[in-house]
C-alpha positions as CSV (number, residue, x, y, z in Angstrom):
1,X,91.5,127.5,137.3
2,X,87.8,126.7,137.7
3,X,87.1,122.8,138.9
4,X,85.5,122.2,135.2
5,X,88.6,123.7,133.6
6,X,90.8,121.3,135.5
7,X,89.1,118.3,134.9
8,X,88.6,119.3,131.5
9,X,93.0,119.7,131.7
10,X,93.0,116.4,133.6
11,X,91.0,114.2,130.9
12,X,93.4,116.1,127.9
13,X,96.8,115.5,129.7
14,X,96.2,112.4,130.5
15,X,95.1,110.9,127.2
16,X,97.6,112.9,125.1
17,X,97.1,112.5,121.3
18,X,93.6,111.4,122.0
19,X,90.6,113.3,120.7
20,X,87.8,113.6,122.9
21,X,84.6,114.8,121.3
22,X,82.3,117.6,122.7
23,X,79.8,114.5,123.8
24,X,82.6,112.8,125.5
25,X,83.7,115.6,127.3
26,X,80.6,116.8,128.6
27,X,79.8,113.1,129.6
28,X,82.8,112.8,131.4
29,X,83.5,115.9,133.2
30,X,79.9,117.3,133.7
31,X,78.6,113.5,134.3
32,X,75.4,114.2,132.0
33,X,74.2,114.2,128.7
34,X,75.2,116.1,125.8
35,X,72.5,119.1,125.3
36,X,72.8,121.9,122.9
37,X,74.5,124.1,125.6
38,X,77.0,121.9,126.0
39,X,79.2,122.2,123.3
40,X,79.3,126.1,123.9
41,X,80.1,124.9,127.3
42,X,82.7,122.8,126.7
43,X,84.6,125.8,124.2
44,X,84.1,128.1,126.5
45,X,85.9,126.6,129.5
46,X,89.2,125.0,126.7
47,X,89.1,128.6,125.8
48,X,89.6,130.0,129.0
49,X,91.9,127.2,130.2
50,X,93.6,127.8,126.9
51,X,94.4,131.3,128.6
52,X,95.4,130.5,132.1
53,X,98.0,128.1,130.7
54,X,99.3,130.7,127.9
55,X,102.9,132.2,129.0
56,X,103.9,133.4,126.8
57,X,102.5,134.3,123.5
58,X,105.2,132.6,121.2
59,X,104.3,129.6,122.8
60,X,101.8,127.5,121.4
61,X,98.8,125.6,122.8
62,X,99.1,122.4,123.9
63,X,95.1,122.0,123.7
64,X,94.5,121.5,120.1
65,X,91.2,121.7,118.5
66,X,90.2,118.9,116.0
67,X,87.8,120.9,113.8
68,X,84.2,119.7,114.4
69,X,85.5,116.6,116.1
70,X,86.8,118.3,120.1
71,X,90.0,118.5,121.4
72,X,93.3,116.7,122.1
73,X,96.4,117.3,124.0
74,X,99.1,117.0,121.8
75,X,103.0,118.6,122.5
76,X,103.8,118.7,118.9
């Protein structure tokens, strides 16, 4: 797991149920402003964190997307 995939895992697991925007994310983890990179960023490193952590594939992902909005951490 990369150091921007951790904190990314960090801020999720830590607030679970919460939605953190792309802005939010990139603010809090990359310590910057939100460019037009950054939500490409920002999927690209949930997506592969979203691997690392998969187990097995009948289990489900813990990082859910909140379409258009971010992401959330959510064990429902």
């Amino acid at each position: 797991m990369t150091v921007k995939e951790f904190e990314i895992f960090a801020l999720l697991i830590m607030n679970p149920k919460r939605v953190f925007t792309y802005e939010m994310i990139t603010e809090l983890v990359w310590n910057e402003e939100y460019g037009s990179y950054s939500r490409k960023a920002v999927s690209n490193h949930v997506s592969n964190l979203r691997q690392k952590l998969k187990i097995s594939p009948d289990v489900q992902d813990y990082i859910k997307s909140v379409y258009g909005v971010g992401y959330k951490f959510d064990l429902d």
